[in-house]
C-alpha positions in Angstrom: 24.2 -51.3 113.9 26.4 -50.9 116.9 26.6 -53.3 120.0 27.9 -51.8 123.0 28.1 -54.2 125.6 30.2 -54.6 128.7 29.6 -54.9 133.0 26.9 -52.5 134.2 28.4 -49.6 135.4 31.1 -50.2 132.6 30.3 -46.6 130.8 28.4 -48.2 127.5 25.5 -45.6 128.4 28.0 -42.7 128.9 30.0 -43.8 125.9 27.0 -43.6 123.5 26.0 -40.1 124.9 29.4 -38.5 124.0 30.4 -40.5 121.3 27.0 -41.9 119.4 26.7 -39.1 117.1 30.0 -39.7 115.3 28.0 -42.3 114.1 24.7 -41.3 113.0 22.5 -42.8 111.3 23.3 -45.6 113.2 21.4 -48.1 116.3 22.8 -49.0 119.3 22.4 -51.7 121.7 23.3 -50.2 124.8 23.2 -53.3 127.1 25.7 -56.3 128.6 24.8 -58.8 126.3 28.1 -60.8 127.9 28.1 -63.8 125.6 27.8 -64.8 121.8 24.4 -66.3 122.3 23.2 -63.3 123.7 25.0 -60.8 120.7 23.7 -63.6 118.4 20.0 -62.3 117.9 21.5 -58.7 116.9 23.8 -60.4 114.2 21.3 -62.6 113.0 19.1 -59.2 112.8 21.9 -57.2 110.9 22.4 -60.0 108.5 18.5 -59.8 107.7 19.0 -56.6 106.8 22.2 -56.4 105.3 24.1 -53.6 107.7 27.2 -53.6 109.1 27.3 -54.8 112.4 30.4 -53.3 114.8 30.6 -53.9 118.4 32.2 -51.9 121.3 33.0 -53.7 124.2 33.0 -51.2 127.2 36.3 -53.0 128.9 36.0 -52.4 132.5 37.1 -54.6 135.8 34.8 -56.0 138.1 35.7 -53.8 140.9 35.7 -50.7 138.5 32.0 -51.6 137.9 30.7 -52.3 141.2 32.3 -48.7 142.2 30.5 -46.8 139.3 27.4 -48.7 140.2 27.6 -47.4 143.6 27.9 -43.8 142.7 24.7 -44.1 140.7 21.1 -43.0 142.1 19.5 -45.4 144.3 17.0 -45.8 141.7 19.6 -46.7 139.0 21.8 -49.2 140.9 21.8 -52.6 139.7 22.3 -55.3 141.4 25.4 -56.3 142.8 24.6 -60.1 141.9 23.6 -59.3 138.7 27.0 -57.2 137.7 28.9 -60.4 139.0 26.9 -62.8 137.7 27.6 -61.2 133.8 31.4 -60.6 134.8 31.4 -64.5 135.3 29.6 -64.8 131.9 31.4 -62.1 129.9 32.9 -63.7 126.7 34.6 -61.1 124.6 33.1 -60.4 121.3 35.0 -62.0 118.6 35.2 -61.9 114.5 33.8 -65.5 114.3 30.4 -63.5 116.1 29.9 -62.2 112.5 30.9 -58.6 113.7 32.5 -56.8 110.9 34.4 -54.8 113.4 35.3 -54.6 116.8 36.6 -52.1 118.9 37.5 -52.4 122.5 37.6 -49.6 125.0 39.8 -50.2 128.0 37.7 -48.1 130.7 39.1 -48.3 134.4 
């Protein structure tokens, strides 16, 4: 199992669409999840199991974010409040999170 969190408008989507299949059979969870309480349910479901759990954090600035967000389809845009709000929460992912890897992508 793969975590791939980061801002909206980070690249997590894009990054899983060129890159996924280096990994397969695998599952992603293509969404912010910005901090350990929120990647805590997908750990505590990997552990059930007894799979590997990795995470990619999707490192992007703010300002990066909000500029990728505005190039997207009206229909697709999120939020401009919601991208800040889970900058402000972002916690980077960390070994004590259970992760048995982590691998971070610096993407402005």
């Amino acid at each position: 199992m793969i975590i791939v969190c980061g801002l909206q408008g980070a690249g997590k989507s894009s990054w899983i669409k060129l890159y996924g299949y280096r990994y397969s059979p695998c599952i992603f969870f293509d969404a912010a999840l910005p901090g350990a309480r929120h990647r805590g349910k997908v750990s505590q479901i990997a552990k059930q199991f007894g799979t590997e759990l990795w995470v990619v954090w999707i490192k992007t600035s703010l300002a990066i974010a909000l500029q990728r967000n505005a190039l997207r389809a009206m229909d697709e845009r999120v939020p401009e409040k919601a991208i800040r709000s889970v900058a402000e929460l972002f916690e980077p992912p960390t070994m004590d999170e259970g992760f048995d890897k982590i691998i971070i992508l610096d993407y402005d």
